[in-house]
KOLVOBA-284360 format. One record per atom (N, C-alpha, C, O): atom name; residue number from 1; residue in one letter; x, y, z. Coordinates in steps of 0.02 Angstrom, whole numbers, plus 50000, padded with zeros to 5 digits. Layout:
// KOLVOBA-284360
[CA,NUM,A,[X,Y,Z]]
...
***
This chain:
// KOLVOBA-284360
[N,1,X,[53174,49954,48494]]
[CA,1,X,[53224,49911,48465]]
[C,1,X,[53190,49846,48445]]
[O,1,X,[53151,49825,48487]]
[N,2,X,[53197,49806,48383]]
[CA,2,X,[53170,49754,48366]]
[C,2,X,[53245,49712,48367]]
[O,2,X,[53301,49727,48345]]
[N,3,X,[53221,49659,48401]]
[CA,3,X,[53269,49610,48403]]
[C,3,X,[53210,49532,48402]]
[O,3,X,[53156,49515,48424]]
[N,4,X,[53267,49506,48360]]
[CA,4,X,[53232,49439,48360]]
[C,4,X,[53262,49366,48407]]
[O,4,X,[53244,49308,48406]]
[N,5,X,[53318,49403,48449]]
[CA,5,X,[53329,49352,48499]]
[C,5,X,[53262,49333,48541]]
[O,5,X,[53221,49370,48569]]
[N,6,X,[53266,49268,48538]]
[CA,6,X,[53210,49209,48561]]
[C,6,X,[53219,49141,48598]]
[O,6,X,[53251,49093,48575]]
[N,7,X,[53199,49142,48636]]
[CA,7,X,[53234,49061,48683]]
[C,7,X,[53170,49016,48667]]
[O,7,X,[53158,48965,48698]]
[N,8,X,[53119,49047,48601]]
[CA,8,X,[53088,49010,48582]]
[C,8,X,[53081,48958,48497]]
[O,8,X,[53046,48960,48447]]
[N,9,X,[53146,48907,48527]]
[CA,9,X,[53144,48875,48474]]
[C,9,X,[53165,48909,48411]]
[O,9,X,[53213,48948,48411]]
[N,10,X,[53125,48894,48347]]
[CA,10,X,[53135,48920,48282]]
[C,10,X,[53102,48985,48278]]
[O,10,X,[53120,49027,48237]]
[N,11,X,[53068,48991,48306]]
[CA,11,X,[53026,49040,48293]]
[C,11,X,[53058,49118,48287]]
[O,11,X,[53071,49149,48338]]
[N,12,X,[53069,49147,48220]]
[CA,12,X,[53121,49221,48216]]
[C,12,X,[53082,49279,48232]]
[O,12,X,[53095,49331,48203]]
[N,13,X,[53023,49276,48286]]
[CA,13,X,[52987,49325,48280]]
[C,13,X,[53029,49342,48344]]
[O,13,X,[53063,49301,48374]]
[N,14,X,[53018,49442,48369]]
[CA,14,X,[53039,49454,48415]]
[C,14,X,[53011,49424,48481]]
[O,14,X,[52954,49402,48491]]
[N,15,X,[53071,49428,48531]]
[CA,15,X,[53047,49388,48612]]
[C,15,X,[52960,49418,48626]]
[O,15,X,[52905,49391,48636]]
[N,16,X,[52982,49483,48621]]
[CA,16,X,[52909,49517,48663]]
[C,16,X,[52858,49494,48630]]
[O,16,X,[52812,49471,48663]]
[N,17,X,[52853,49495,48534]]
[CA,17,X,[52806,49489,48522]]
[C,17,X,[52786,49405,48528]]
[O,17,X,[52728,49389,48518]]
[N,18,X,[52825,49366,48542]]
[CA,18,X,[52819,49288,48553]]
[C,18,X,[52796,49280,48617]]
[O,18,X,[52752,49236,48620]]
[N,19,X,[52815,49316,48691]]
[CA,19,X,[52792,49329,48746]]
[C,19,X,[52721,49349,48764]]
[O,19,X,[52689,49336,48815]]
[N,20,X,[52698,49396,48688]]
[CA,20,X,[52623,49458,48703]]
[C,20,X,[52570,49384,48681]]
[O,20,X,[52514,49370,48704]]
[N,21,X,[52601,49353,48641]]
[CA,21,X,[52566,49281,48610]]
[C,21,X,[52543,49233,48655]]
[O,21,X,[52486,49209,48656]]
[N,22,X,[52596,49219,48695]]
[CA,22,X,[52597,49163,48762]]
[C,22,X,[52552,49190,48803]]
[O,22,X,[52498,49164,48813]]
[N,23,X,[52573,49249,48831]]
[CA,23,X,[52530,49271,48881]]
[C,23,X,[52438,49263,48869]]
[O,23,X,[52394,49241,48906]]
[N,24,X,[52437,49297,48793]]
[CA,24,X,[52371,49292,48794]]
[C,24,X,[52320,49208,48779]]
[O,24,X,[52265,49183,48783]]
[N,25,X,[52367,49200,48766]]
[CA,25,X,[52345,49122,48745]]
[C,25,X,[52334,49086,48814]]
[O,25,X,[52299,49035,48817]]
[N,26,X,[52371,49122,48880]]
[CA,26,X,[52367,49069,48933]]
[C,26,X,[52320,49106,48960]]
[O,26,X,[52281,49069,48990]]
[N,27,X,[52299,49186,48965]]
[CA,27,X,[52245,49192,48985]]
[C,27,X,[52175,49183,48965]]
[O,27,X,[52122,49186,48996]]
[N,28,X,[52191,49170,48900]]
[CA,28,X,[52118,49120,48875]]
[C,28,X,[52117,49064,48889]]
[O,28,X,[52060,49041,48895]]
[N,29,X,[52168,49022,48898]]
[CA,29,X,[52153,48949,48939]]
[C,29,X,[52146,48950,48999]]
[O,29,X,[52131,48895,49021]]
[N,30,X,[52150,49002,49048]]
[CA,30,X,[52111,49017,49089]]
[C,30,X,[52036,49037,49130]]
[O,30,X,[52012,49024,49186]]
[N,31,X,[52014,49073,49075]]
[CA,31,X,[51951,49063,49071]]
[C,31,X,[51907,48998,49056]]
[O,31,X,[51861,48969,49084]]
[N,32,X,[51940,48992,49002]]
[CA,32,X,[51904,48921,48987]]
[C,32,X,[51903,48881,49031]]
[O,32,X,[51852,48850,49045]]
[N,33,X,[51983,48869,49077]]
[CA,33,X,[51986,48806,49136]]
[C,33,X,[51941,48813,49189]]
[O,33,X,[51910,48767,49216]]
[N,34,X,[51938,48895,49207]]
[CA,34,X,[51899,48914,49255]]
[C,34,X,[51824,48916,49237]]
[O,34,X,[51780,48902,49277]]
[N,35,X,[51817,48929,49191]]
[CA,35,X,[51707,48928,49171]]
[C,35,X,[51689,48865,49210]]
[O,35,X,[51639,48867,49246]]
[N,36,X,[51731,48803,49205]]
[CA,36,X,[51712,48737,49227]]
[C,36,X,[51717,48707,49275]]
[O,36,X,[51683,48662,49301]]
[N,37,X,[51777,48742,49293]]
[CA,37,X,[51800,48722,49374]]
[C,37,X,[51766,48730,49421]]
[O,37,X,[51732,48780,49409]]
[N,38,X,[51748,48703,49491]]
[CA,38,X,[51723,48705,49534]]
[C,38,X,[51772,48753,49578]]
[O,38,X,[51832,48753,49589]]
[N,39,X,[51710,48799,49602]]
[CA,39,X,[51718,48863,49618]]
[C,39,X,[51788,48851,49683]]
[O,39,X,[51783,48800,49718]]
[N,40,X,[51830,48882,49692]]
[CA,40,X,[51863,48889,49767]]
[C,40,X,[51910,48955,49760]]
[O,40,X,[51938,48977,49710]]
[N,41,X,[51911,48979,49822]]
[CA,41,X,[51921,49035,49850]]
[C,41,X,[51979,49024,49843]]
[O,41,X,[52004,49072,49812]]
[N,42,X,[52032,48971,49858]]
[CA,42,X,[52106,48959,49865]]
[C,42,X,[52131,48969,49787]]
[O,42,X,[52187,48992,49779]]
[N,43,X,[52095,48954,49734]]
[CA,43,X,[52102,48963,49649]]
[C,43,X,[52094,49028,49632]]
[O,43,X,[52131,49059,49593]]
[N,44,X,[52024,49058,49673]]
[CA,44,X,[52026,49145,49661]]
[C,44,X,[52096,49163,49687]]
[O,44,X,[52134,49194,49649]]
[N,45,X,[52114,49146,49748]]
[CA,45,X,[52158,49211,49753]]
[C,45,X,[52223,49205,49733]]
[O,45,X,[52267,49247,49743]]
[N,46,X,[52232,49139,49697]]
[CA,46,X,[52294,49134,49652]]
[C,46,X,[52271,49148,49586]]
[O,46,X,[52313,49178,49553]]
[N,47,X,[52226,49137,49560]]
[CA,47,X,[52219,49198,49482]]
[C,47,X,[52233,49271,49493]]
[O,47,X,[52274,49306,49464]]
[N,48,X,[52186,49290,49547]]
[CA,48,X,[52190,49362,49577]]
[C,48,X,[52239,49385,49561]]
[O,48,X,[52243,49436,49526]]
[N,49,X,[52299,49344,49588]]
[CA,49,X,[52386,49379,49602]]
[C,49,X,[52392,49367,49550]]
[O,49,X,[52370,49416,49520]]
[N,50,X,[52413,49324,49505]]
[CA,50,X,[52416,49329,49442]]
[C,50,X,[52393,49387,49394]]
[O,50,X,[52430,49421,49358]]
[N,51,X,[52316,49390,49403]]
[CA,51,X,[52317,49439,49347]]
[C,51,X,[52305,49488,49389]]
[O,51,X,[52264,49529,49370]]
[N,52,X,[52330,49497,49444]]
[CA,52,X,[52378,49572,49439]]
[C,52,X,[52436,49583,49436]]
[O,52,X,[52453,49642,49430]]
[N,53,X,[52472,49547,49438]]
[CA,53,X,[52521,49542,49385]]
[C,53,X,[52530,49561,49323]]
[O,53,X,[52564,49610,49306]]
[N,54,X,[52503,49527,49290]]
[CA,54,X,[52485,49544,49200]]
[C,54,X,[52442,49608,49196]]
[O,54,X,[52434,49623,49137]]
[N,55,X,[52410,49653,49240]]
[CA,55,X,[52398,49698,49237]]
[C,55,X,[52425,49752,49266]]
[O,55,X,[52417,49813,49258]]
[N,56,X,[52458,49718,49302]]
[CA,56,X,[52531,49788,49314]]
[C,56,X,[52585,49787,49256]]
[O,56,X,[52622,49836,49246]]
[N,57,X,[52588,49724,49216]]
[CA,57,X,[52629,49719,49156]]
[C,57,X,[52599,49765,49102]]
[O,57,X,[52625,49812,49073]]
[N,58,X,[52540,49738,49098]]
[CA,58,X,[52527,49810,49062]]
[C,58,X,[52493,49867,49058]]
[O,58,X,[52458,49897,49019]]
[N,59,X,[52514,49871,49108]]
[CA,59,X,[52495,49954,49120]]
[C,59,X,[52564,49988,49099]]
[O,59,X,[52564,50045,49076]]
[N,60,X,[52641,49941,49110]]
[CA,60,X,[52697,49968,49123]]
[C,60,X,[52712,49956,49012]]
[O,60,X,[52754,49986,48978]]
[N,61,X,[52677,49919,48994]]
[CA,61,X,[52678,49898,48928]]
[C,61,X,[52667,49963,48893]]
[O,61,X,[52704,49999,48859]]
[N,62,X,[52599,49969,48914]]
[CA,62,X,[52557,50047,48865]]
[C,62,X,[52579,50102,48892]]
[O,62,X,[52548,50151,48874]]
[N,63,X,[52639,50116,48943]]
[CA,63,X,[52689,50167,48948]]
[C,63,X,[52742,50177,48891]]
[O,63,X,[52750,50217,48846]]
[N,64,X,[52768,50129,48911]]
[CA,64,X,[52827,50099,48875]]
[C,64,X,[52804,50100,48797]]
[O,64,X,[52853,50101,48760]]
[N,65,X,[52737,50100,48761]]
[CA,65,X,[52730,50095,48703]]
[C,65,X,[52727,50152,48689]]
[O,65,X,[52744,50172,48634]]
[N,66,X,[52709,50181,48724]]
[CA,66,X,[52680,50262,48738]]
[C,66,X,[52748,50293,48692]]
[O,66,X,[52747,50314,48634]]
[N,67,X,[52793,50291,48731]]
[CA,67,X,[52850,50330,48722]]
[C,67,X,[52872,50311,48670]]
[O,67,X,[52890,50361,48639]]
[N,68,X,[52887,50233,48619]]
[CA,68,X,[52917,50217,48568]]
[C,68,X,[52856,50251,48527]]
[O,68,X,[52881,50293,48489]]
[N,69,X,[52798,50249,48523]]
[CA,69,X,[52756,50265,48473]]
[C,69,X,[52748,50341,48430]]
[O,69,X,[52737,50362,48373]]
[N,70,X,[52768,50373,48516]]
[CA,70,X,[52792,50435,48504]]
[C,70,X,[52822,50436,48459]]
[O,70,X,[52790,50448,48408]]
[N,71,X,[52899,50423,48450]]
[CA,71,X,[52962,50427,48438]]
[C,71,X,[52971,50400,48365]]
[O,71,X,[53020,50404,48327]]
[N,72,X,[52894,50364,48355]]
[CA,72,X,[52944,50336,48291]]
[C,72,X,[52925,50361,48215]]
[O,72,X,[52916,50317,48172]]
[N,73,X,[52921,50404,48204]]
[CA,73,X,[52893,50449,48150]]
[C,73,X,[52975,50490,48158]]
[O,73,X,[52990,50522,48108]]
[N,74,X,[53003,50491,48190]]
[CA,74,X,[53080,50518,48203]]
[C,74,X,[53111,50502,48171]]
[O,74,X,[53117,50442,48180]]
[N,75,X,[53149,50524,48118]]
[CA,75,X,[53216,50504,48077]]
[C,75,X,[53197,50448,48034]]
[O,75,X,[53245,50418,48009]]
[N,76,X,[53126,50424,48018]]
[CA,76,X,[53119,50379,47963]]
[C,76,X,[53044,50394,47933]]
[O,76,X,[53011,50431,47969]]
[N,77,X,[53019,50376,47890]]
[CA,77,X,[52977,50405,47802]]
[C,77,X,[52934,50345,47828]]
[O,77,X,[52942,50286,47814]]
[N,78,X,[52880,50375,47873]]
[CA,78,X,[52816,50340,47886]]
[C,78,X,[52744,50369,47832]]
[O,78,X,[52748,50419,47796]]
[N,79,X,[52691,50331,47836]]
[CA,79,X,[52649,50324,47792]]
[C,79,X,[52589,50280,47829]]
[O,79,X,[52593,50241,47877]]
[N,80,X,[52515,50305,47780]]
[CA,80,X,[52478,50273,47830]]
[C,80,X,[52439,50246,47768]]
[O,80,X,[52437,50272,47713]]
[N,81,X,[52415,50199,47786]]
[CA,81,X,[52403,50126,47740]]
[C,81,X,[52341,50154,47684]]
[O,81,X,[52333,50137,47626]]
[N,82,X,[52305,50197,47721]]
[CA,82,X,[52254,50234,47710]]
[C,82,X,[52264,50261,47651]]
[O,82,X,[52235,50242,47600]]
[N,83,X,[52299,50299,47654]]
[CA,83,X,[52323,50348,47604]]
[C,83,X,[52298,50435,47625]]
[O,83,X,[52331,50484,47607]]
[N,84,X,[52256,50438,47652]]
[CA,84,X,[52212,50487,47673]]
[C,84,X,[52214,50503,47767]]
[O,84,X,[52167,50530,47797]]
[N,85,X,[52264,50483,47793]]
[CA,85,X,[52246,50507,47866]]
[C,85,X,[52338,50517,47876]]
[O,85,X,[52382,50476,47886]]
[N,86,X,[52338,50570,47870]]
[CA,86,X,[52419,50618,47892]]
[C,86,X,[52460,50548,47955]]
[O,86,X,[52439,50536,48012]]
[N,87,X,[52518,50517,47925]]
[CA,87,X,[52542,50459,47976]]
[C,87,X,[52550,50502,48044]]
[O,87,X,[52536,50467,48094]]
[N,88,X,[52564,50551,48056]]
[CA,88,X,[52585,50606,48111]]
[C,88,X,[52526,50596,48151]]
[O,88,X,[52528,50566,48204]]
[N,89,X,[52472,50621,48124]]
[CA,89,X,[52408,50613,48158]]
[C,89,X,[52387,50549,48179]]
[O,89,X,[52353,50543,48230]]
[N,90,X,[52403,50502,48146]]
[CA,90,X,[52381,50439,48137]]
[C,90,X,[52420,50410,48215]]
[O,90,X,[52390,50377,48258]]
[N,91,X,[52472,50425,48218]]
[CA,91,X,[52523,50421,48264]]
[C,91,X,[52506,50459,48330]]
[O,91,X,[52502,50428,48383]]
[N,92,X,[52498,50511,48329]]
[CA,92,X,[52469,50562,48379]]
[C,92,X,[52429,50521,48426]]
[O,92,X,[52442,50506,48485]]
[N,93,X,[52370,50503,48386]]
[CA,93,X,[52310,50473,48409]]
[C,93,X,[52321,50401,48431]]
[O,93,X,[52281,50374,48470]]
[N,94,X,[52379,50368,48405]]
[CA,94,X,[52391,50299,48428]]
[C,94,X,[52437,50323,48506]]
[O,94,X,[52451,50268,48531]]
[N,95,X,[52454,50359,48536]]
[CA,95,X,[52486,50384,48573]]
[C,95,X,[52430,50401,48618]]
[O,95,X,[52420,50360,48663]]
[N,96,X,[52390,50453,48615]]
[CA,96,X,[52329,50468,48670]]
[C,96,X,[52281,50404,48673]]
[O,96,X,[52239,50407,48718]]
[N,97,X,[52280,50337,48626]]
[CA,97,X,[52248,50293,48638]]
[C,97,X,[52295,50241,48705]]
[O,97,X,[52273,50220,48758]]
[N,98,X,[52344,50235,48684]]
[CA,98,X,[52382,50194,48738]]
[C,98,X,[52387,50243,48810]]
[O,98,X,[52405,50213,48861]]
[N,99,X,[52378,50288,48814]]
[CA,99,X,[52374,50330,48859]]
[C,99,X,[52314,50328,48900]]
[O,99,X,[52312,50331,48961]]
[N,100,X,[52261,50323,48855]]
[CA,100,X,[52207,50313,48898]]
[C,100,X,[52192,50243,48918]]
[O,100,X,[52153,50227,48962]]
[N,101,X,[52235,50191,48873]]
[CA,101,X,[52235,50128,48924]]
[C,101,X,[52263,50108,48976]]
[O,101,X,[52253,50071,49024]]
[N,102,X,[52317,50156,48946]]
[CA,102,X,[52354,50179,49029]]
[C,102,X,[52308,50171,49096]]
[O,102,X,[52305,50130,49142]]
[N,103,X,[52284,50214,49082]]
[CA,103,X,[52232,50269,49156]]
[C,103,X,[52200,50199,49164]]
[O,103,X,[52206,50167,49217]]
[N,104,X,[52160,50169,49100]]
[CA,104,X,[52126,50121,49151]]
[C,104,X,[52131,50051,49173]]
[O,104,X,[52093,50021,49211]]
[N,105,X,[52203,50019,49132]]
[CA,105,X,[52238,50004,49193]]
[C,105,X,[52267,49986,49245]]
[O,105,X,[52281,49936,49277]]
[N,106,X,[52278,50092,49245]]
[CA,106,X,[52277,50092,49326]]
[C,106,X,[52220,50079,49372]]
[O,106,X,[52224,50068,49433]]
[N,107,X,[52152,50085,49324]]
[CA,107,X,[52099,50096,49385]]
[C,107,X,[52108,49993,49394]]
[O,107,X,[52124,49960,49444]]
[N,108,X,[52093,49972,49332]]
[CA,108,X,[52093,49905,49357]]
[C,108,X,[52154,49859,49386]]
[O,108,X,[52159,49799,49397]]
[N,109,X,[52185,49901,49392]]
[CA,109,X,[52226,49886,49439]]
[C,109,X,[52228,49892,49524]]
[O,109,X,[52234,49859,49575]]
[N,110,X,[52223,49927,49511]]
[CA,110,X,[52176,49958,49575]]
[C,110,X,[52123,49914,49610]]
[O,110,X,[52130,49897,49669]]
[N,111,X,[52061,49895,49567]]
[CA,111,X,[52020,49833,49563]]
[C,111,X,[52025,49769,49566]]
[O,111,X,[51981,49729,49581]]
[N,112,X,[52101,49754,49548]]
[CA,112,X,[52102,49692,49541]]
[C,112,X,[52134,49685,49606]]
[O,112,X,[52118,49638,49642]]
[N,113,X,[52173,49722,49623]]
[CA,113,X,[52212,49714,49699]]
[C,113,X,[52182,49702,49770]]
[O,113,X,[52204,49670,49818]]
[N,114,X,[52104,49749,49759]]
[CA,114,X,[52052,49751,49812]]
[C,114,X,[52012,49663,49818]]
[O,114,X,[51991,49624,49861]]
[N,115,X,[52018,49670,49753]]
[CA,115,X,[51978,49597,49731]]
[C,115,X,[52030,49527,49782]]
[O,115,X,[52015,49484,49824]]
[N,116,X,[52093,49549,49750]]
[CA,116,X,[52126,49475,49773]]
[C,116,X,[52135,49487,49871]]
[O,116,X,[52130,49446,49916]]
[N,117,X,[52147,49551,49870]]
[CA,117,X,[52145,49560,49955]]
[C,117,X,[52069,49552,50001]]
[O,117,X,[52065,49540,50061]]
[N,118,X,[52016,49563,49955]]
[CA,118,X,[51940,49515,49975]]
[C,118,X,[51962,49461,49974]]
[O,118,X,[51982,49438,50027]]
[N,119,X,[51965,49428,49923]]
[CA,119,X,[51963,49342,49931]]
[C,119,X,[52009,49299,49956]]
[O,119,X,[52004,49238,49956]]
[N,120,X,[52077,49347,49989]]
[CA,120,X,[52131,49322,50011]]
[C,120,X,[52080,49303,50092]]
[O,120,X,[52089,49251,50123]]
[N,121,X,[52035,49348,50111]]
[CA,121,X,[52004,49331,50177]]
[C,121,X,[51937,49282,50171]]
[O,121,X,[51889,49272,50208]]
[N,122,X,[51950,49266,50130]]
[CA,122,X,[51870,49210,50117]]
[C,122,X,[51911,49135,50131]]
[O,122,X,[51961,49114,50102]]
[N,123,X,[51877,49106,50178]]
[CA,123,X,[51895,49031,50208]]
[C,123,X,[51808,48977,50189]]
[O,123,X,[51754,48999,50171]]
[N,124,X,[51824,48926,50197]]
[CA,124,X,[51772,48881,50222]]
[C,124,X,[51753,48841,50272]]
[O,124,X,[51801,48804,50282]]
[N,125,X,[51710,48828,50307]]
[CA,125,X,[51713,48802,50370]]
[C,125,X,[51737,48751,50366]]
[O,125,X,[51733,48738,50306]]
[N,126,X,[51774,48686,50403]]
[CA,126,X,[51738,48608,50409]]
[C,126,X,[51656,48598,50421]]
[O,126,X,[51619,48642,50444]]
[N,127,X,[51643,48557,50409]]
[CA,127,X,[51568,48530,50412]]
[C,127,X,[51551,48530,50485]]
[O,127,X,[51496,48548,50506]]
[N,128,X,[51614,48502,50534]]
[CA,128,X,[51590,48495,50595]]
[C,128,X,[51626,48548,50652]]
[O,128,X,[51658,48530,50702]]
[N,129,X,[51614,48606,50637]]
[CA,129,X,[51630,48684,50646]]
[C,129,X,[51578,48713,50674]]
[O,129,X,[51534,48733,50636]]
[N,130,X,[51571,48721,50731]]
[CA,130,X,[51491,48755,50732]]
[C,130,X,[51482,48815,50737]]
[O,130,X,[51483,48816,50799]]
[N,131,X,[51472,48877,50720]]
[CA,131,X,[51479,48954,50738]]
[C,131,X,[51432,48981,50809]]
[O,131,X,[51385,48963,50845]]
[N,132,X,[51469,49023,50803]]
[CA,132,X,[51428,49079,50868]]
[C,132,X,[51393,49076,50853]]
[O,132,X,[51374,49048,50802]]
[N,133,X,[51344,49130,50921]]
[CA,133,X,[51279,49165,50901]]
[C,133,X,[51293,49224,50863]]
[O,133,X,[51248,49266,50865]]
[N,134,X,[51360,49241,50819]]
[CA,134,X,[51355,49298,50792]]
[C,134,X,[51380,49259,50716]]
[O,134,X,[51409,49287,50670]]
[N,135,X,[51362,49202,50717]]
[CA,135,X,[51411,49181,50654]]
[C,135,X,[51474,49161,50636]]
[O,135,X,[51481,49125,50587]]
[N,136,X,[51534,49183,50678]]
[CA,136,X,[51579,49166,50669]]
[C,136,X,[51620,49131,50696]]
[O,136,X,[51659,49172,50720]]
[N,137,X,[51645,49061,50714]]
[CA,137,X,[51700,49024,50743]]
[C,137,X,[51750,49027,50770]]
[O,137,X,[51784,49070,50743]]
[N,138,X,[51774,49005,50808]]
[CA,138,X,[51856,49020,50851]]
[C,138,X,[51883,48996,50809]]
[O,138,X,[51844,48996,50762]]
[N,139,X,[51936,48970,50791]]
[CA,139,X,[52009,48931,50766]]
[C,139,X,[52017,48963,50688]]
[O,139,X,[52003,49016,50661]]
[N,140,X,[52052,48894,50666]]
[CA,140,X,[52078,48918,50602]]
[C,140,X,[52029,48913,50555]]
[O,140,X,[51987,48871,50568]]
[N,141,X,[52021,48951,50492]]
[CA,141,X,[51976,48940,50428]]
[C,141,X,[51996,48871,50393]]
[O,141,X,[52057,48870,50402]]
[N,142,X,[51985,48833,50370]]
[CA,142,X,[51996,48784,50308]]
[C,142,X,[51993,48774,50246]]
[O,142,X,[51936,48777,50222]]
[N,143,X,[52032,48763,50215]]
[CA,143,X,[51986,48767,50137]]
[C,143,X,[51952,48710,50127]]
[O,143,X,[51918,48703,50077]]
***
């Protein structure tokens, strides 16, 4: 369904595709904020959750596209820009492509979850903390 309801201002483009915009735009200002930032474990494991988040979004996205992409050569006079590659086929293949981004993902999803549940256990000492003879401290971690 294309709808152009938007709680963004003027803008008549549809929500999702005004949403697919934002999103990516903030995860490139993410990188960028982070290349520079001084490193901390408490910042990893709130990106972590985050972008697993956005990667459980789309994983649930390239399902969900899955099925309209299918579908839409259905009841309307598609065509491929080409002139030379059957829209059916053209379509087919845009279908086993979101599919296989599917699968992975899931794997990085998978990855990213392990990732934020590592760094959810990474602390820093205080300075005046002294460890065992095995390395590790009684009390609480600090950031």
């Amino acid at each position: 369904m294309n709808t152009t309801d938007s709680s963004h201002g003027d803008d008549e483009r549809p929500a999702a595709v005004v949403a697919a915009e934002i999103g990516a735009d903030g995860w490139t200002e993410v990188a960028r904020h982070q290349r520079w930032a001084a490193a901390d474990h408490a910042d990893f494991y709130s990106i972590a959750g985050d972008a697993l988040a956005t990667v459980n979004a789309l994983e649930d996205l390239t399902e969900i596209l899955a099925g309209q992409v299918a579908a839409y050569g259905q009841g309307r006079a598609v065509y491929d820009d080409s002139y030379t590659v059957d829209p059916v086929a053209r379509l087919v293949d845009a279908v086993a492509q979101l599919r296989a981004a599917h699968a992975a993902l899931r794997q990085a999803s998978q990855a990213v979850n392990e990732f934020w549940s590592a760094i959810g256990h990474i602390g820093v000492r205080d300075a005046r903390d002294v460890p065992s003879p095995h390395g590790v401290i009684d009390g609480e971690v600090s950031r």
